[in-house]
Phi, psi and omega in degrees: 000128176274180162309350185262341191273296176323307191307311189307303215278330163310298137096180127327342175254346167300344191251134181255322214230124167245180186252122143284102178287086176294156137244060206310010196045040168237269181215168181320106154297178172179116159217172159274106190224180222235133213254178128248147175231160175196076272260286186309324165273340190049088163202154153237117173283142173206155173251127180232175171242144193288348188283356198225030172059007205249302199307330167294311174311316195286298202303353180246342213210086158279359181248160189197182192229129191238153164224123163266149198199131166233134166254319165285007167230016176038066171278175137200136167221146171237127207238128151266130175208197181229171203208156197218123193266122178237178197212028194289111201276324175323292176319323201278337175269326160286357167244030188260097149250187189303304171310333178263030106352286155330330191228319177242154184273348150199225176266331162312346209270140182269011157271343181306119158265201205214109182274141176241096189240147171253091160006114178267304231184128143226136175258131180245174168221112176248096196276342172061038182090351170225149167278116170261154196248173227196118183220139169274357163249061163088238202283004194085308183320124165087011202250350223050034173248143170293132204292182203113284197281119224222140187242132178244125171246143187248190145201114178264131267278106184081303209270133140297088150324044213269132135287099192270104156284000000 
């Protein structure tokens, strides 16, 4: 794993709860849901429920969007992926705490799935007391980026990795 991957997964494990980004094909969903990672599979996990529809979105619509965000040490990473719906039980009980509490009474309840998204593309901002901004069209210059900021791009075993400096 290189260090640009590594960073990303760092992180993404200081954050429990991300904004997630759907499509129904009308328009854009955004809720918050509380993530599990897993380095060794490159997945990021969630418990959903099927009654609440994300599972229809996904299973006509995979691709989505997480955003992680510390504003006070003004972190950020943002993951494009594709997303997959299980019906895995095992799983669903090993990723079963206490917060999802809150939404079901035990691991047992047979609306939970089990969300799976595979990282396609991410970009982090590690500001270290400043935010650096991100352009897809190349160095920022002339973009309405401050000058400086600059986009480094990877390709990691597969996956694109962006770092905005």
């Amino acid at each position: 794993m290189t260090d640009a991957t590594q960073r990303v997964w760092e992180l993404m494990e200081k954050f429990s709860i991300c904004m997630m980004s759907t499509w129904n094909g009308q328009e854009l969903r955004v809720r918050p849901m509380s993530a599990n990672l897993n380095r060794e599979r490159n997945e990021i996990c969630f418990l959903t429920d099927m009654r609440w529809h994300a599972d229809d979105e996904i299973a006509k619509y995979p691709k989505l969007a997480l955003s992680f965000a510390d504003n006070g040490d003004q972190k950020y990473v943002a993951v494009s992926g594709r997303g997959a719906i299980s019906n895995d039980r095992g799983r669903i009980k090993e990723l079963f705490s206490i917060p999802a509490k809150a939404w079901w009474e035990s691991a047992d309840d047979p609306n939970i799935r089990l969300l799976i998204v595979t990282p396609v593309a991410a970009e982090y901002w590690d500001g270290r007391g400043k935010v650096a901004s991100y352009s897809q069209h190349g160095d920022g210059r002339g973009h309405g980026q401050p000058s400086g900021c600059r986009r480094k791009a990877k390709s990691i075993d597969g996956l694109a990795w962006y770092h905005a400096a």
